[in-house]
C-alpha positions as a printed Julia matrix, in Angstrom:
234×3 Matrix{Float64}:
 -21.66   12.24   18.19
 -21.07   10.16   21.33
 -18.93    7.13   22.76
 -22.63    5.5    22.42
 -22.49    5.86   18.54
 -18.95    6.85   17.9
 -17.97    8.59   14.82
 -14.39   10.16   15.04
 -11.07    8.49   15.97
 -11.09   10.03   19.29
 -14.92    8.51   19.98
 -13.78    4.93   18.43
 -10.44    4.65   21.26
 -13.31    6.11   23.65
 -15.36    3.54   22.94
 -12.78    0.95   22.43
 -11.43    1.34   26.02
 -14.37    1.01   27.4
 -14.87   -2.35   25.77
 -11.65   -3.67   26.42
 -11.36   -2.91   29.98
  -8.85   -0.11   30.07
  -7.94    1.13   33.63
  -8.0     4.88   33.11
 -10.48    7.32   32.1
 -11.61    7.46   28.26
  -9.36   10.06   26.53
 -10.09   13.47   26.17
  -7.92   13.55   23.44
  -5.43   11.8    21.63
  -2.18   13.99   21.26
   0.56   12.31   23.64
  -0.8     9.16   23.88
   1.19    6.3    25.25
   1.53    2.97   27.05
  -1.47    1.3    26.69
  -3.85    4.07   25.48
  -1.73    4.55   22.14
  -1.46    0.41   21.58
  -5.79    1.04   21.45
  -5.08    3.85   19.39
  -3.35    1.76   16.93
  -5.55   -1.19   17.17
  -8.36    1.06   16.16
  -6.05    2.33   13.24
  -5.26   -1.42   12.14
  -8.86   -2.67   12.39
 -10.13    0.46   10.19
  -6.93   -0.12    7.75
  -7.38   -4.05    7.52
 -11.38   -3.26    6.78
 -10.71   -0.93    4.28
  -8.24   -3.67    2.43
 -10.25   -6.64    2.73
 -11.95   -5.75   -0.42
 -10.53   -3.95   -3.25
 -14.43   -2.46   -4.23
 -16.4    -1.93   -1.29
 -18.84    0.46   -2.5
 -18.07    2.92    0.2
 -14.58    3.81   -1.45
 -16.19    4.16   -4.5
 -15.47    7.67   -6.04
 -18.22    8.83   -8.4
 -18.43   10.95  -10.19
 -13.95   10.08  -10.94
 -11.6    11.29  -13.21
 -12.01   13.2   -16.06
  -8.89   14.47  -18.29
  -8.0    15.41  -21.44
  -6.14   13.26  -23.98
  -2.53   14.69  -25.06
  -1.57   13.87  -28.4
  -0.04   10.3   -28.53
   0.48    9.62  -25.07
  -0.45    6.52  -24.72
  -0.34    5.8   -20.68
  -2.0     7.75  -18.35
  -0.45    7.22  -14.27
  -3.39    7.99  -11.95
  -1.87   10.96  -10.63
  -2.28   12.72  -14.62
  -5.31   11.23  -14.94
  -6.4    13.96  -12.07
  -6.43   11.71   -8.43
  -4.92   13.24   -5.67
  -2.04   11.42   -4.91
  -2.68    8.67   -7.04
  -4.58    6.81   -4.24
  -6.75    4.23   -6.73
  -7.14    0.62   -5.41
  -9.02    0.11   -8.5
 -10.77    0.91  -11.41
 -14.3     0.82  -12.0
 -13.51   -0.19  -16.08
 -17.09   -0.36  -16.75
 -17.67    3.24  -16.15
 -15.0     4.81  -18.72
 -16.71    6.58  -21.16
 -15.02    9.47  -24.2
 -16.26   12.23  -25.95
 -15.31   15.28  -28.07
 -13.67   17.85  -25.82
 -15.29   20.71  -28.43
 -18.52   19.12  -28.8
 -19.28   17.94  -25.18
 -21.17   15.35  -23.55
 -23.46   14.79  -26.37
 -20.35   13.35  -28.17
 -20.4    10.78  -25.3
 -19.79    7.28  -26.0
 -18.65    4.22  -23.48
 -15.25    2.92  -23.94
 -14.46   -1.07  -24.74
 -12.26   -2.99  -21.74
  -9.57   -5.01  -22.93
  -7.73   -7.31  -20.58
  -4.01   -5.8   -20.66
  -2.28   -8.62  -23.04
  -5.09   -8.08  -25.13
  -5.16   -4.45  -25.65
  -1.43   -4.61  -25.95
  -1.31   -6.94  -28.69
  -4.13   -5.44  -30.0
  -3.93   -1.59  -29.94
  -0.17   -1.14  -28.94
   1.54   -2.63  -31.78
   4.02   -1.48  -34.69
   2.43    1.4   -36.56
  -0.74    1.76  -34.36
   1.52    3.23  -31.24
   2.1     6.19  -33.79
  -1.14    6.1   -35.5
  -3.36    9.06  -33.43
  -6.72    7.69  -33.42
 -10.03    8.17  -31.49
  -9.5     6.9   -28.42
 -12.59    3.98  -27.53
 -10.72    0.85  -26.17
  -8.3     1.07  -23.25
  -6.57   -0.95  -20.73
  -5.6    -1.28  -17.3
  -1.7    -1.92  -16.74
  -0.29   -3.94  -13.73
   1.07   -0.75  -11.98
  -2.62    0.9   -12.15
  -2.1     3.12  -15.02
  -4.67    3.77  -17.96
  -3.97    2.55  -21.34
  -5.67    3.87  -24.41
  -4.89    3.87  -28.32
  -3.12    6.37  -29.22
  -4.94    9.39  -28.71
  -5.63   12.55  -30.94
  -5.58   15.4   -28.46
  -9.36   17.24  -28.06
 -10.76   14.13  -26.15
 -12.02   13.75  -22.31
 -12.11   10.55  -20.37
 -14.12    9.94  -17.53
 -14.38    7.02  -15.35
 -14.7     5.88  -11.53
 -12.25    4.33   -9.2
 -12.05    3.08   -5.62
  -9.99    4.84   -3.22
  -6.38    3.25   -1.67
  -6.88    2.39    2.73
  -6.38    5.95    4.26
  -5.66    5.33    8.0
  -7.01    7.96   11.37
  -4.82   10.29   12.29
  -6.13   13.45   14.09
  -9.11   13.49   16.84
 -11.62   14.58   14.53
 -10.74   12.11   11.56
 -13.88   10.36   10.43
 -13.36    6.85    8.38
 -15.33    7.11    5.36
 -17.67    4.69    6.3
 -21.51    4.69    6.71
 -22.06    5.63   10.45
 -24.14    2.7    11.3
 -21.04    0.55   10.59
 -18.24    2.0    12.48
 -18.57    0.2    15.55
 -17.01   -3.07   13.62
 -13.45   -1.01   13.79
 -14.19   -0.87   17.48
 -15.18   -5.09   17.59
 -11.67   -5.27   15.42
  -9.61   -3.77   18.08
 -11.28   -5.33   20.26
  -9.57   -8.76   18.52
  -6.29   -7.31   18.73
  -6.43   -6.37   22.45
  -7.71   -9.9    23.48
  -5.5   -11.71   21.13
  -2.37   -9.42   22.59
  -3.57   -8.98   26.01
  -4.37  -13.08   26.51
  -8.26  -12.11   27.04
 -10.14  -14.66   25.3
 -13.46  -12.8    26.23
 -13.1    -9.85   24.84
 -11.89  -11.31   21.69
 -14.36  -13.68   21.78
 -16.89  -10.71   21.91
 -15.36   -8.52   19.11
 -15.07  -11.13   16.95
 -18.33  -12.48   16.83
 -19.89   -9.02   16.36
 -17.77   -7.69   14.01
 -18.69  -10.86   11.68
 -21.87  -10.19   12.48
 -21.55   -6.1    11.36
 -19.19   -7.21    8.17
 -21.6    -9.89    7.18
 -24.23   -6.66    6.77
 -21.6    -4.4     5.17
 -20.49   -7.15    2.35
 -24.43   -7.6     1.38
 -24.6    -3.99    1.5
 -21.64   -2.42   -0.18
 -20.29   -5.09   -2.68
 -21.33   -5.47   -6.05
 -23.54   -8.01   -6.88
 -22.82  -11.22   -7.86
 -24.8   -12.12  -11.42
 -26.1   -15.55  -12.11
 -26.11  -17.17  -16.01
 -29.31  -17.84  -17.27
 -30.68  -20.72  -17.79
 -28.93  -23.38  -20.28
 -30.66  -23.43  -23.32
């Protein structure tokens, strides 16, 4: 680890003041920052939190292998937090990774559950005598607030399924963003924007901003799903 490849908050406002010009020495540390030293710090905060958010499944928040709970009888909704993630910190769910099986009988019970858009599964699934009727659990729904929907449930069932993490900011020296080392020197080119754009210094933001296109341009091919094309027409 280095201000040459920096990994760690403390390395990223190293490196940061470096690039942007800042009179003093790099930090040794980051407890008691202030003046301009803790406007870099949150610069490099920002640019790491604004990454993070620019796309809701950049496959470096993905969390695989997910959740995996148990179905209670007849409850219907599941809030992220009882579906087992910390804190409830899901940006998304991956919907096409939800599979079910048979507590009991295990894996090999294992089937993949059906996606329903959520004004489908509720008039589908969630509706007079079926919110009573206990059934095995296959189709399910994501509501507005993030929670799972499934039919109602007889108990003895585990769902799995993937999700992609909320933004989780730098705190501490020793943080590390979850991000693939080779790419963390675009949260450096993003506070690089915000210095020159606050500190009227058109060259540095000039510089960030044309290599941290550059860096995102390789991070989008690399870590976002795929677009699929249609065949041809018939």
């Amino acid at each position: 680890m280095s201000i040459v490849s920096p990994e760690t908050y403390l390395e990223l406002v190293q490196r940061a003041t470096i690039e942007c010009g800042y009179a003093g020495d790099p930090p040794a540390t980051l407890a008691g920052a202030s003046g301009e030293l803790l406007q870099l710090m949150g610069w490099v905060n920002q640019s790491w939190m604004e990454l993070q958010q620019t796309h809701p499944d950049w496959g470096f928040k993905l969390q695989s292998p997910g959740v995996s709970f148990t179905t209670v009888a007849a409850q219907r909704f599941y809030t992220p937090t009882q579906a087992g993630v910390t804190l409830g910190d899901v940006t998304k769910w991956k919907r096409e990774t939800f599979r079910v099986y048979h507590t009991a009988t295990g894996a090999a019970s294992e089937v993949r559950m059906s996606w329903y858009a959520y004004d489908d599964w509720r008039d589908s699934f969630d509706i007079g005598s079926l919110k009573t009727s206990q059934v095995y659990p296959v189709n399910f729904s994501i509501t507005p607030e993030m929670s799972l929907a499934i039919q109602c449930p007889l108990v003895g069932y585990t769902i799995t399924g993937d999700y992609y993490q909320i933004a989780t900011p730098l705190e501490l020296d020793a943080d590390e963003p979850d991000l693939p080392k080779q790419y963390r020197m675009i949260i450096v080119y993003g506070a690089m924007k915000f210095y020159g754009a606050n500190q009227s210094a058109p060259e540095v933001y000039d510089q960030g901003s044309g290599q941290y296109n550059k860096l995102v341009n390789k991070l989008e091919h690399r870590y976002l799903p795929e677009v699929a094309t249609a065949g041809a027409l018939a």
